[in-house]
C-alpha positions in Angstrom: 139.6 21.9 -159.3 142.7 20.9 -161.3 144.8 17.6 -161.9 146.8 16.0 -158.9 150.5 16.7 -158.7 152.5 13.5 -158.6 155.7 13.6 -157.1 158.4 12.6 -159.6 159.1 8.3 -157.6 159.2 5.4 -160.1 157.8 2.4 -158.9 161.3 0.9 -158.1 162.0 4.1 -156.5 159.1 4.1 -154.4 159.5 0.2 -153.4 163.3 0.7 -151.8 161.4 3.6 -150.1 158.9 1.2 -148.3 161.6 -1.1 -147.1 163.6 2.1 -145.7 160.4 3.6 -143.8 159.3 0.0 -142.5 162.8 -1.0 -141.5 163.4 2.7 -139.5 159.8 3.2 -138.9 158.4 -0.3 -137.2 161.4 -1.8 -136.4 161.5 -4.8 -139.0 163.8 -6.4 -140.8 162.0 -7.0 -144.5 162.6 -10.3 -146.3 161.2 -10.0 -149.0 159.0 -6.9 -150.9 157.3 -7.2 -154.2 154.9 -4.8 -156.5 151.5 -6.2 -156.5 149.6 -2.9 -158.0 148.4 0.4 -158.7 146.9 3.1 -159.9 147.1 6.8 -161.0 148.2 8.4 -157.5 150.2 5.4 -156.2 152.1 2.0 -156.0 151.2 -0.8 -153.2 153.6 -3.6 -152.2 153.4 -6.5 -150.3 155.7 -6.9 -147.8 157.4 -9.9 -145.7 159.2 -9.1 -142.6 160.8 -11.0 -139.5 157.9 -10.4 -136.4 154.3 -10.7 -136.0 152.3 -9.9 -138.5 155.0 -11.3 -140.8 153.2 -10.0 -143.7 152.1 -6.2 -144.6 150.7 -4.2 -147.2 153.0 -0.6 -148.0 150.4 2.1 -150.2 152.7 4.4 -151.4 150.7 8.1 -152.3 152.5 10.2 -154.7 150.1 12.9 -153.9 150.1 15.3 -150.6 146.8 15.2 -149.0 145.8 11.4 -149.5 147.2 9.4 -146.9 146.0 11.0 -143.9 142.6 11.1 -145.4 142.9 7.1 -146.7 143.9 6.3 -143.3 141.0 8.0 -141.3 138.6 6.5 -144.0 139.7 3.2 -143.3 139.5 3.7 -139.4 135.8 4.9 -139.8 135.0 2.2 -142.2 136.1 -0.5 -140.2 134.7 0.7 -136.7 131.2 -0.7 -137.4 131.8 -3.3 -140.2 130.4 -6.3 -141.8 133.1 -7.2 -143.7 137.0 -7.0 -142.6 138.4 -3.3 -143.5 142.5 -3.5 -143.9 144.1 -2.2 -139.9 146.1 0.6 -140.4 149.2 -0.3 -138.5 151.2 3.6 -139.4 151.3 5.9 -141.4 154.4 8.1 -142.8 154.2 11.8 -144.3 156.9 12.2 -146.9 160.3 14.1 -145.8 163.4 15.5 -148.1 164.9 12.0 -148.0 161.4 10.1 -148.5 159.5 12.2 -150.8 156.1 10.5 -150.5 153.8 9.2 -148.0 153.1 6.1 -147.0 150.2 3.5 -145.0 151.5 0.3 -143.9 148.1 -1.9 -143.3 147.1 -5.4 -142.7 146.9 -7.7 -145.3 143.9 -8.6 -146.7 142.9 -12.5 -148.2 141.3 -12.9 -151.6 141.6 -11.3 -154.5 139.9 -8.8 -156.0 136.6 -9.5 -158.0 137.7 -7.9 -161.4 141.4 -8.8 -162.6 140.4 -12.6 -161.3 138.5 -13.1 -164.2 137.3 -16.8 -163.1 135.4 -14.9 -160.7 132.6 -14.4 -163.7 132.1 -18.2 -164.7 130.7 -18.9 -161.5 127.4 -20.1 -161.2 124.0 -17.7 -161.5 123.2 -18.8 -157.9 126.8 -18.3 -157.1 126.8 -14.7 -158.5 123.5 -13.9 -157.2 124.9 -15.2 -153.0 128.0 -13.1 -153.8 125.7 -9.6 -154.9 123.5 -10.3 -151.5 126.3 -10.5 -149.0 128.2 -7.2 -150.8 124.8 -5.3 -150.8 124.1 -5.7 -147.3 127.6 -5.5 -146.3 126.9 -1.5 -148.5 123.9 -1.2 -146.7 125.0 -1.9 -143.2 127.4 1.2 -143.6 124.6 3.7 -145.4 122.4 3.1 -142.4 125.5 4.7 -140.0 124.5 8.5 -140.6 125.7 11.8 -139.5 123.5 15.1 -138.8 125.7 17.1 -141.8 126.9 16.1 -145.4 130.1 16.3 -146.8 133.8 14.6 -146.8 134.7 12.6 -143.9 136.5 15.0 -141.5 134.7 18.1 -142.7 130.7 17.4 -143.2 129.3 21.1 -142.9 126.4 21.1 -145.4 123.0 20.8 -143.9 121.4 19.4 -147.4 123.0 17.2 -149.4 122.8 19.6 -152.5 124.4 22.7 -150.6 127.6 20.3 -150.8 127.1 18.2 -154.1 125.3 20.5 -156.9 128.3 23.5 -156.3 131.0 20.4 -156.9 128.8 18.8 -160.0 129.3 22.1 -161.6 132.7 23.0 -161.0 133.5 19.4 -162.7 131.6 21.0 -165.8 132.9 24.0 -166.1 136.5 22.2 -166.0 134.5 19.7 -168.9 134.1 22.9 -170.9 137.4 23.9 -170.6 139.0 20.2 -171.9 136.4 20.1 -174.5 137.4 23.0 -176.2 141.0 22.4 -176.2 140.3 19.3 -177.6 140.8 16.9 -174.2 137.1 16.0 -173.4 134.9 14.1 -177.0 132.2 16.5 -177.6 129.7 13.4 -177.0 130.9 13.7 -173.4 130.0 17.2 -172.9 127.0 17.1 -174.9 125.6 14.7 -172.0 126.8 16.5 -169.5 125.2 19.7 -170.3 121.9 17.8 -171.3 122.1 16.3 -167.4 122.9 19.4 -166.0 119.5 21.0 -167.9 117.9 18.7 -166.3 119.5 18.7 -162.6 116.6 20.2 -160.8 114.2 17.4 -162.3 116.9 14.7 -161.7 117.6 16.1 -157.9 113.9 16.9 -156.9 113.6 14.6 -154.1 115.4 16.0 -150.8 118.2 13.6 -149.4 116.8 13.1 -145.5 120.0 11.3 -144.4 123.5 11.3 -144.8 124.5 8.1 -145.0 128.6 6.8 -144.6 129.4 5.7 -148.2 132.6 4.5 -149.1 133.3 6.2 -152.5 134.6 3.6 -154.8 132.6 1.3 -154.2 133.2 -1.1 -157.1 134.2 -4.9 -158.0 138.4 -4.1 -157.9 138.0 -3.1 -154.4 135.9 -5.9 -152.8 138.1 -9.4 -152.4 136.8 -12.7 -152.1 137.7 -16.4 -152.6 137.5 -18.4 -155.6 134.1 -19.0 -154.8 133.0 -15.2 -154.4 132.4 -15.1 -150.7 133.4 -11.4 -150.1 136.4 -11.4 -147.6 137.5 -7.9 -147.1 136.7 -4.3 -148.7 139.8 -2.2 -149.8 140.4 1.1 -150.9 138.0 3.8 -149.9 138.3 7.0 -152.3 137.0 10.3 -150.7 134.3 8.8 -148.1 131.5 10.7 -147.6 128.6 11.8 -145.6 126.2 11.5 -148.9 123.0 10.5 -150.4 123.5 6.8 -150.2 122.8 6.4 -153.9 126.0 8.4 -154.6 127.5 4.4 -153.7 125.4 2.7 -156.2 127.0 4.0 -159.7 130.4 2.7 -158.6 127.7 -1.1 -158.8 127.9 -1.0 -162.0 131.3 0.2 -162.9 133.8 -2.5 -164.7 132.3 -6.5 -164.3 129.5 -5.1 -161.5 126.5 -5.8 -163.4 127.6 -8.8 -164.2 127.2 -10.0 -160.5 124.0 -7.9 -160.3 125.1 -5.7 -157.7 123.2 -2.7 -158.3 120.1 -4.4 -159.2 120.2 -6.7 -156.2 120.7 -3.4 -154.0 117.7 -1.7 -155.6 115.3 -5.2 -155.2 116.6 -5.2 -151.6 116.6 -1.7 -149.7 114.7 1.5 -150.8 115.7 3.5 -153.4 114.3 7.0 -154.8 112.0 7.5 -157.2 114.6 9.0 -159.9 117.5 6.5 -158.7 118.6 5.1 -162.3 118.7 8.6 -163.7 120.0 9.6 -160.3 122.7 7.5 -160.5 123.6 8.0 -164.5 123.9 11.8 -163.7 126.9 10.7 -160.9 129.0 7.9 -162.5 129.5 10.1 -165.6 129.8 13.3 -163.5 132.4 11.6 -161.3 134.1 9.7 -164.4 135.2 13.1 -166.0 135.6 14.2 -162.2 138.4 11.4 -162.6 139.5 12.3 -165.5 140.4 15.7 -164.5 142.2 14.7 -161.2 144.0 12.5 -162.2 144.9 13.4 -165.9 144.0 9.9 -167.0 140.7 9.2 -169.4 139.6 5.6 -169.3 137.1 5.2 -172.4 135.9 2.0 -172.0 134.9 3.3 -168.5 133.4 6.5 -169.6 131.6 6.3 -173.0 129.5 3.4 -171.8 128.2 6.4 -169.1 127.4 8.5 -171.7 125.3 6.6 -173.4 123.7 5.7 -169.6 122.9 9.1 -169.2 121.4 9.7 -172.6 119.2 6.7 -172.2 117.7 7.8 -168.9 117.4 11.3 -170.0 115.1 9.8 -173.1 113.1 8.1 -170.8 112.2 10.7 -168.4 111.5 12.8 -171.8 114.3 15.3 -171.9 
């Protein structure tokens, strides 16, 4: 496990690259192409061109290996959906002249309910229609399930743990290694080690099902109108055949429990016994998990975990 490699494409770099691979690639003639965001593998633009559907999204990856794997995510997603999943119209594998890859997609209405800060001075009962229709939109996909576990296009595992408890420790180890060259706080690993004492407690009830989860499940990547009814689901991030509670941490991640997302999916659908502590042990496991990919730490996001973690452990006395 090590960080990503990002090919060396600025943003303005990348955007003339769209317009060249939808121009050869479609054929379109693109009116107009603008930046409309980010994050720490890749750009996305919004694009206008001259034919039917006039309007497309261009996801530009400026790692190998995440396109592809985006692309069938989104397919799988969106084959048995309650909620619109972005069509994949093509995608484009990076060449000597276009160094990086690219999905052109459908374009999605709303925005997205965490930049749109209005979105959290709706109403309680507002809030409360918006966490019902995203939880069983969640719930609709955990009930699809496969007979192994493990990434989408390669579920081997037979129990859920055979795949997961082999990839939680390789994410500590690589915490060890940060923390004593001074890149990980030392509250961070603390917590970790003090969840991973605990694992066998934490993991004692067997996963029957592998449910389809999409893997970053939070509040940026679910778009709604201005009054929060959820229009489209975006953004998958390594889609799983998993315990279905691996979905839930990403619930509470940025604004989520301010809609009561997690809580509504717990009142709703069963749960495990251990699903709070469950679910502490991976959001902070998969926050450093993050961190190492990618090379980017994101405090705000993370420390809050920590202290999650140490809670739960409290309670359940260890």
């Amino acid at each position: 496990m090590k960080q990503k490699e990002l090919r060396p494409v600025s943003k303005n770099e990348a955007r003339e690259f769209a317009k060249t691979v939808l121009e050869n690639t479609w054929p379109a003639k693109v009116d107009r192409i603008r930046y409309i965001g980010g994050g720490s593998f890749g750009f996305v633009y919004k694009a206008a061109i001259d034919q039917a559907p006039f309007t497309v999204i261009m996801k530009a990856f400026r790692t190998a290996g995440i396109c592809a794997r985006e692309a069938d995510e989104l397919a799988l997603l969106g084959a048995d959906s309650l909620i619109k999943i972005p069509k994949v119209y093509f995608t484009f594998s990076a060449t000597a002249e276009i160094p990086i890859d690219f999905i052109c997609m459908e374009c999605a209405e709303g925005t997205d309910c965490f930049t749109d800060f209005t979105k959290l001075l709706r109403s309680k009962k507002t809030k409360a229609r918006f966490a019902d229709a995203v939880t069983t939109i969640i719930h609709h996909w955990h009930t699809q399930t496969n007979d192994k576990f493990g990434l989408i296009g390669n579920a081997v595992y037979d129990e859920w743990l055979d795949f997961y408890q082999p990839f939680a420790a390789e994410i500590l180890a690589c915490a060890r290694d940060l923390a004593n060259s001074g890149k990980l706080e030392k509250n961070v690993l603390a917590a970790m080690e003090r969840a991973w004492a605990a694992f066998d407690y934490i993991f004692s009830d067997k996963v029957e099902t592998a449910g389809l989860i999409h893997g970053d499940m939070n509040v940026m990547n679910i778009l709604s109108d201005k009054q929060l009814h959820p229009l489209a689901v975006i953004d998958p991030l390594e889609s799983k055949w998993a315990d279905p509670e691996y979905e839930l941490f990403q619930l509470r991640n940025l604004t989520g429990d301010r809609f009561g997302l997690y809580e509504t999916y717990k009142a709703k659908y069963p749960i495990s016994e251990k699903c709070d502590i469950k679910t502490a042990f991976y959001a902070l496991y998969h926050e450093v998990y993050a961190y190492i990919i990618s090379g980017t730490k994101v405090n705000f996001i993370l420390m809050p975990l920590v202290k999650r973690m140490n809670r739960e452990l409290d309670k359940h006395g260890f």
